[in-house]
C-alpha positions as CSV (number, residue, x, y, z in Angstrom):
1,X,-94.3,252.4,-77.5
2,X,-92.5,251.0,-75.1
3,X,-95.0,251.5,-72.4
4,X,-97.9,254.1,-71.8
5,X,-98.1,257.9,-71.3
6,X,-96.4,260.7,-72.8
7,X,-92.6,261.7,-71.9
8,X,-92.1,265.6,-72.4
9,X,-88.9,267.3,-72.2
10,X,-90.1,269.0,-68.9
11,X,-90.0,265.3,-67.2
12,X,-86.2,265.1,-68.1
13,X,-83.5,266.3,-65.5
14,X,-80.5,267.5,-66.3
15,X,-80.9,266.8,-70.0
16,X,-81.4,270.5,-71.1
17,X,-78.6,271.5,-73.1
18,X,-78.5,267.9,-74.6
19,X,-82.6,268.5,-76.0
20,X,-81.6,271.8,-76.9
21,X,-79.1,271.1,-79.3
22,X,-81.4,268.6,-80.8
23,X,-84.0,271.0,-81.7
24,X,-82.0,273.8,-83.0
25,X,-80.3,271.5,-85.2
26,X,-83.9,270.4,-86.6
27,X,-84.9,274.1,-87.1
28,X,-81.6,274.4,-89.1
29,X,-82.5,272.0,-91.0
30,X,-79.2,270.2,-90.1
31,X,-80.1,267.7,-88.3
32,X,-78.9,264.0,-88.7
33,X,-81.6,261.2,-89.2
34,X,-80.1,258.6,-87.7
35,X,-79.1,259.4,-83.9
36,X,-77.2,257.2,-81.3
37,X,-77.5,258.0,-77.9
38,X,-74.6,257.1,-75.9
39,X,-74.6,257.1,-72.0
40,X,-74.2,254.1,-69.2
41,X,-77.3,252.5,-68.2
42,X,-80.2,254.3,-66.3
43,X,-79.2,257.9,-67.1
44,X,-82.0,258.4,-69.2
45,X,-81.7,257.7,-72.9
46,X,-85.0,256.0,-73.3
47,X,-86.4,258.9,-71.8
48,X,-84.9,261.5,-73.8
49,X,-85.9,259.2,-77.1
50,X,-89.5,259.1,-75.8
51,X,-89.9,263.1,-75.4
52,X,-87.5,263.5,-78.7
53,X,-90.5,261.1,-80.5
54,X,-93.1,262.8,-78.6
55,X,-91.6,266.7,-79.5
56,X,-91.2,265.7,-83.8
57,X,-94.4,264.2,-83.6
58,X,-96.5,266.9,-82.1
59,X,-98.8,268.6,-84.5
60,X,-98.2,272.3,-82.9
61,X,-94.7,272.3,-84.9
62,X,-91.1,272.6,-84.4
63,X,-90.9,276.2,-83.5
64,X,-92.5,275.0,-80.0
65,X,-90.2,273.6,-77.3
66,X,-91.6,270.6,-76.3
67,X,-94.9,268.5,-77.2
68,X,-98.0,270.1,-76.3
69,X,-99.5,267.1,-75.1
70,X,-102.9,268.0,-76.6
71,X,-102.8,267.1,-80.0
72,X,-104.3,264.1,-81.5
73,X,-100.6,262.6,-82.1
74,X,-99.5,263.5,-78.2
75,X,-102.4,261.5,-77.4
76,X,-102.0,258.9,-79.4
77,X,-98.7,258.9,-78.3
78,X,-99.5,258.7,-74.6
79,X,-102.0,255.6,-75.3
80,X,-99.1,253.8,-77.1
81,X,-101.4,253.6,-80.6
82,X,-99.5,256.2,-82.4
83,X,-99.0,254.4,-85.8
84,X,-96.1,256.1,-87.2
85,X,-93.8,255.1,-84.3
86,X,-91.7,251.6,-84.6
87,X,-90.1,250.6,-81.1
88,X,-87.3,247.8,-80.7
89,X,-85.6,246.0,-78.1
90,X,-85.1,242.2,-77.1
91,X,-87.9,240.0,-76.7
92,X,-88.6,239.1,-73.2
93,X,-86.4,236.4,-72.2
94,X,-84.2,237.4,-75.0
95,X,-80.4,239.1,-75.2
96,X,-80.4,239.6,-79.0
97,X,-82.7,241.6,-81.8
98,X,-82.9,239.5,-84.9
99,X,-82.7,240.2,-88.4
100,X,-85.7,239.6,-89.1
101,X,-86.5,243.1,-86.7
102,X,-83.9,244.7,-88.3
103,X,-85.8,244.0,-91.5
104,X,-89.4,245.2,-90.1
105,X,-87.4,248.3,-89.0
106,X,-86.5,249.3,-92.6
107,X,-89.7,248.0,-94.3
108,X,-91.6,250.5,-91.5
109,X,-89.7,253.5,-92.7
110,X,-89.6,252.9,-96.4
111,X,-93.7,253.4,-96.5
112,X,-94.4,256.7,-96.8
113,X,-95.0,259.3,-93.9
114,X,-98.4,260.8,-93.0
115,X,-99.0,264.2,-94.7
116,X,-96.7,266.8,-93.6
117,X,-95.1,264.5,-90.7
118,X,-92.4,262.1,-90.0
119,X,-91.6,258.3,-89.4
120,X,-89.6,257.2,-86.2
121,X,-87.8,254.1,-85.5
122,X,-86.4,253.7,-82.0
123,X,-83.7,250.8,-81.2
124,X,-83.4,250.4,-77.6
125,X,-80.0,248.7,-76.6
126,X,-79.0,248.7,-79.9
127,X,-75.7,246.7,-78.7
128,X,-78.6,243.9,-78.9
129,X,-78.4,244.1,-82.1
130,X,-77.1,240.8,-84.4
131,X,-73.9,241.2,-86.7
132,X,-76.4,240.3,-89.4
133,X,-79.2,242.6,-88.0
134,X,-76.7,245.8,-88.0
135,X,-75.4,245.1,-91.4
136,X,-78.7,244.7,-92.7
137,X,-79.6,248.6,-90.8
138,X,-76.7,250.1,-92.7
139,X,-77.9,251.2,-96.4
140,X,-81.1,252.6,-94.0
141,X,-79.0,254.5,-91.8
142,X,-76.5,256.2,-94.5
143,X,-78.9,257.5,-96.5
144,X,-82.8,257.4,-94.9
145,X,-86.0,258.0,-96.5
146,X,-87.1,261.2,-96.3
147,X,-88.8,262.4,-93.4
148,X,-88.1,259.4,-91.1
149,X,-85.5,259.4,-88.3
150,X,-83.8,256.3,-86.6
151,X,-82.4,256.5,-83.2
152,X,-80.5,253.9,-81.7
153,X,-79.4,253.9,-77.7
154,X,-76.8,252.3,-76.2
155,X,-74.7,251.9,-72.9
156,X,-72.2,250.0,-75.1
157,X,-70.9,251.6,-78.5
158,X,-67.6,249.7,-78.7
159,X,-70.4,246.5,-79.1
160,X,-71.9,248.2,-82.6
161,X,-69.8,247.7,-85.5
162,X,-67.7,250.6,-86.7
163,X,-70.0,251.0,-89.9
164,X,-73.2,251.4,-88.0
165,X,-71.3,253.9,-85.8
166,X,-70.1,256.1,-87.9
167,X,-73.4,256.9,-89.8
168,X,-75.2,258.1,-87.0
169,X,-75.2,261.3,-85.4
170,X,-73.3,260.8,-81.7
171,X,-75.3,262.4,-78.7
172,X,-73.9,261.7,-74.9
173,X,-76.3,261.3,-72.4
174,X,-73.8,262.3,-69.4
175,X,-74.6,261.1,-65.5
176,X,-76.7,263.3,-63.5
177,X,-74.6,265.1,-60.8
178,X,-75.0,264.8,-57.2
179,X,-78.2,267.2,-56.9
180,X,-80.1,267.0,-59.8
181,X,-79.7,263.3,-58.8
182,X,-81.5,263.8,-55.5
183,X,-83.9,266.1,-57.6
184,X,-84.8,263.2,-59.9
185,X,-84.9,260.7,-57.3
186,X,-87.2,262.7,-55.1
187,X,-89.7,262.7,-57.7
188,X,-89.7,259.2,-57.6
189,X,-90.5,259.1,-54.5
190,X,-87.6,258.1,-52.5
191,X,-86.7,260.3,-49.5
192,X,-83.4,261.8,-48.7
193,X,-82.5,259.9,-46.4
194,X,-82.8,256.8,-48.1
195,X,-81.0,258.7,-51.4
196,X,-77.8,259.8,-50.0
197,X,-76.2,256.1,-49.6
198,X,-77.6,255.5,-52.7
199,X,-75.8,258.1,-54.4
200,X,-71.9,256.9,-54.7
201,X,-72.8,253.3,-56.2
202,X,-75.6,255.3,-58.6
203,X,-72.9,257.3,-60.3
204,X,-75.7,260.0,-61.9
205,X,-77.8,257.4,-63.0
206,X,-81.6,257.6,-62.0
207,X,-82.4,253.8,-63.3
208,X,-79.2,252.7,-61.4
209,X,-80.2,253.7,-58.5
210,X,-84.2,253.2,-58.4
211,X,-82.9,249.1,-59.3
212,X,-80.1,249.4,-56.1
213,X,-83.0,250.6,-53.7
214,X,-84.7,247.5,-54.2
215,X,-81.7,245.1,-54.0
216,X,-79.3,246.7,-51.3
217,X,-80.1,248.4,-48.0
218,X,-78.6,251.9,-47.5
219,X,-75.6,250.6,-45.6
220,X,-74.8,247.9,-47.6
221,X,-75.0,250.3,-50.7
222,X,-72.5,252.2,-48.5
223,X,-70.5,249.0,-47.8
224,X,-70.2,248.1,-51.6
225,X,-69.3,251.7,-52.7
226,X,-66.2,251.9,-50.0
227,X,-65.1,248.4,-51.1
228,X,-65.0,249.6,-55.4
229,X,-63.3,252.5,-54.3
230,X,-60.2,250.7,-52.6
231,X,-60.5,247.7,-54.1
232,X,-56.8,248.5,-55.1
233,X,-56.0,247.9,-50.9
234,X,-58.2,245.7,-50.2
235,X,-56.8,242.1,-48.3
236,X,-58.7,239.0,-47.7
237,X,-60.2,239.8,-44.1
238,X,-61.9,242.8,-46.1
239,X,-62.4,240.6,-49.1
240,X,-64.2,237.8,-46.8
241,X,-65.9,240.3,-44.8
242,X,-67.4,241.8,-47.9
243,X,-68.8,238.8,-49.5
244,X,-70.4,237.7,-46.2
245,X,-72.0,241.2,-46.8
246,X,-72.7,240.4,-50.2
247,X,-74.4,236.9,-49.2
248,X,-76.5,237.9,-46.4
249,X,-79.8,237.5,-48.7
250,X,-78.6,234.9,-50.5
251,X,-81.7,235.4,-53.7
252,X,-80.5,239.0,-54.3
253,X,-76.6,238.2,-54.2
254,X,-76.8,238.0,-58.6
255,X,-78.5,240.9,-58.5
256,X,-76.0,242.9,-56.2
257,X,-73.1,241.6,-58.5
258,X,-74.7,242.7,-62.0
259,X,-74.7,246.7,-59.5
260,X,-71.0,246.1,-59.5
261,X,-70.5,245.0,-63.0
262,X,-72.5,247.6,-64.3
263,X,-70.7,250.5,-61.6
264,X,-67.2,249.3,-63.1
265,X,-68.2,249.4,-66.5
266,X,-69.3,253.0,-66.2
267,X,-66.0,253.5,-64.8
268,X,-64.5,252.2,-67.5
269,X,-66.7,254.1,-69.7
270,X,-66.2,257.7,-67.8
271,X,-62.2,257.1,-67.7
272,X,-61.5,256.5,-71.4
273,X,-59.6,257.9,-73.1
274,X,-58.2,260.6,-70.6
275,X,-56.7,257.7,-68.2
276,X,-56.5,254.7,-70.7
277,X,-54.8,252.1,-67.7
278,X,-57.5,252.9,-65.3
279,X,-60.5,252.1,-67.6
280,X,-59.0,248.9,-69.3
281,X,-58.3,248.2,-65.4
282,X,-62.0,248.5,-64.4
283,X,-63.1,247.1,-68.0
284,X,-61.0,243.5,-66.7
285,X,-62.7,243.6,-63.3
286,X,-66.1,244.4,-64.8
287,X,-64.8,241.4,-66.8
288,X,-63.9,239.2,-64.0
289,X,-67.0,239.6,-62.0
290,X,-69.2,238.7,-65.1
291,X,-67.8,235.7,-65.5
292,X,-68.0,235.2,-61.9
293,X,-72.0,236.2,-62.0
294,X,-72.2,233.4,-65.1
295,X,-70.5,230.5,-63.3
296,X,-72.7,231.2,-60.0
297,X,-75.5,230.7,-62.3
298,X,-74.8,227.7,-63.5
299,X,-75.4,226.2,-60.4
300,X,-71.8,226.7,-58.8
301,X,-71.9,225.3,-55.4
302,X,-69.1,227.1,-53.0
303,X,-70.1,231.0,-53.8
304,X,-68.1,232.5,-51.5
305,X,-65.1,231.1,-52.3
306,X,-65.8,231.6,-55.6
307,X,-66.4,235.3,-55.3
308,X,-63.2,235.4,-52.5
309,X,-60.8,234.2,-55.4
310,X,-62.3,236.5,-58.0
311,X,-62.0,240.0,-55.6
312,X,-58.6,239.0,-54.6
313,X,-57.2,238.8,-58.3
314,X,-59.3,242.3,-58.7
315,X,-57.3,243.3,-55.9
316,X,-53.7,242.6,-57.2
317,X,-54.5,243.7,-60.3
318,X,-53.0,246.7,-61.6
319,X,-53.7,249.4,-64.5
């Protein structure tokens, strides 16, 4: 498990319809084994994969709505010792999951489930993934061993080749709207005043947001959501102004730019394919301040003119 305690379907906001066609689909006995959750980062696709695990899993059946929490396999599961649950992600330090993972993954389901229960591999970012390591998940996820399910999550589909794509089962994780984000945020603990200049940059996502309130004050979270939105206007005394903002506390300034990169993306994301110019539009400025983020990295020594050239060509360009 990815960390300890046991994720229910009652701790998810906003996700009801989405866990709701899951289960039907498994009483039907139609549903798909191998699953990709699709949704931009921090809207809670880990989540629903942990309370999807913990709701197969639970020994009071599938007729129930959620995991009882009870149960010697809820248990397990909230100790992080349940044995017939593989999880996956990077390695600490690490962008990429190997082949050789890819390899434990299929050797894990291809034993032979517990009596009357189930096998469950989880990828987490599986845009992580290798070339290598996702053709080597492909035979596994067209035809799966019986009684074991593979779910994969992403914030970036476009990144998993086609094949892997198109033999899972495609479930969209959507943003949170304005108040069931303040609902989901206040049982975090933030209060409302510090949640409504949060919201704009958040965009519905829960993660999003818990990372910007430890980054970004409220008004500069304000100040970075007004310049996104008229970024289209903006001139260089808004664009200088902005990244003085930007490098007020100099050690969070990488930080505050992977908020942007991962706000525009999201754009790009929510925009295709209804408006095609304005998502490959944010996709390019996403783009642009990556590379931007890298060079400052790698030790760069004039930052704000870097990023003052970077915004102004984000500025003139057009869908």
């Amino acid at each position: 498990m990815p960390r300890a305690g046991l994720t229910r379907f009652a701790d998810l906001v906003g996700l009801d319809s989405v866990h709701s066609t899951l289960r039907d689909s498994v009483r039907r006995g139609q549903a798909a084994q191998s699953l990709l959750l699709v949704g931009a980062e921090g809207v809670g696709k880990r989540s629903l994969a942990r309370a999807w695990v913990a709701w197969l899993c639970c020994q009071q059946g599938h007729e129930v709505s959620d995991a009882c929490g009870e149960c010697p396999a809820c248990i397990q599961l909230a100790a992080g010792t349940y044995p017939d649950v593989l999880w996956i992600a990077p390695p600490p330090g690490k962008r990429e999951i190997s082949i050789e993972r890819a390899r434990e993954l299929k050797r894990f389901l291809a034993l032979a489930p517990p009596a009357g229960g189930a096998r469950i591999a989880v990828v987490e970012t599986a845009e992580s993934l290798t070339t290598a390591a996702q053709n080597a998940l492909l035979k596994t996820l067209e035809e799966p061993p019986p009684r074991t399910w593979l779910v994969l999550t992403t914030n970036a589909p476009d990144a998993l080749l086609p094949t892997v794509r198109s033999r899972c089962q495609r479930v969209a994780v959507p943003p949170l709207p304005p108040d069931l984000m303040r609902e989901a945020l206040l049982r975090h603990g933030l209060s409302p005043e510090e949640i409504g200049p949060l919201l704009p940059l958040a965009q519905g996502s829960v993660g999003r947001a818990l990372k910007l309130r430890e980054i970004v004050s409220g008004e500069l979270a304000r100040t970075i959501a007004e310049f996104l939105g008229t970024i289209d206007r903006a001139r260089y005394a808004a664009i200088a102004r902005f990244v003085e903002e930007l490098n007020r506390d100099d050690g969070a300034l990488e930080a505050r730019l992977q908020i942007m990169i991962e706000v525009l993306r999201t754009q790009a994301l929510e925009s295709w394919p209804e408006r095609p110019g304005a998502s490959r539009l944010a996709l390019a400025r996403a783009e642009a301040l990556f590379r931007a983020w890298r060079t400052l990295r790698e030790g760069y020594p004039n930052r704000s003119l870097l990023l003052e050239s970077v915004l102004l060509e984000m500025a003139k360009a057009q869908p």
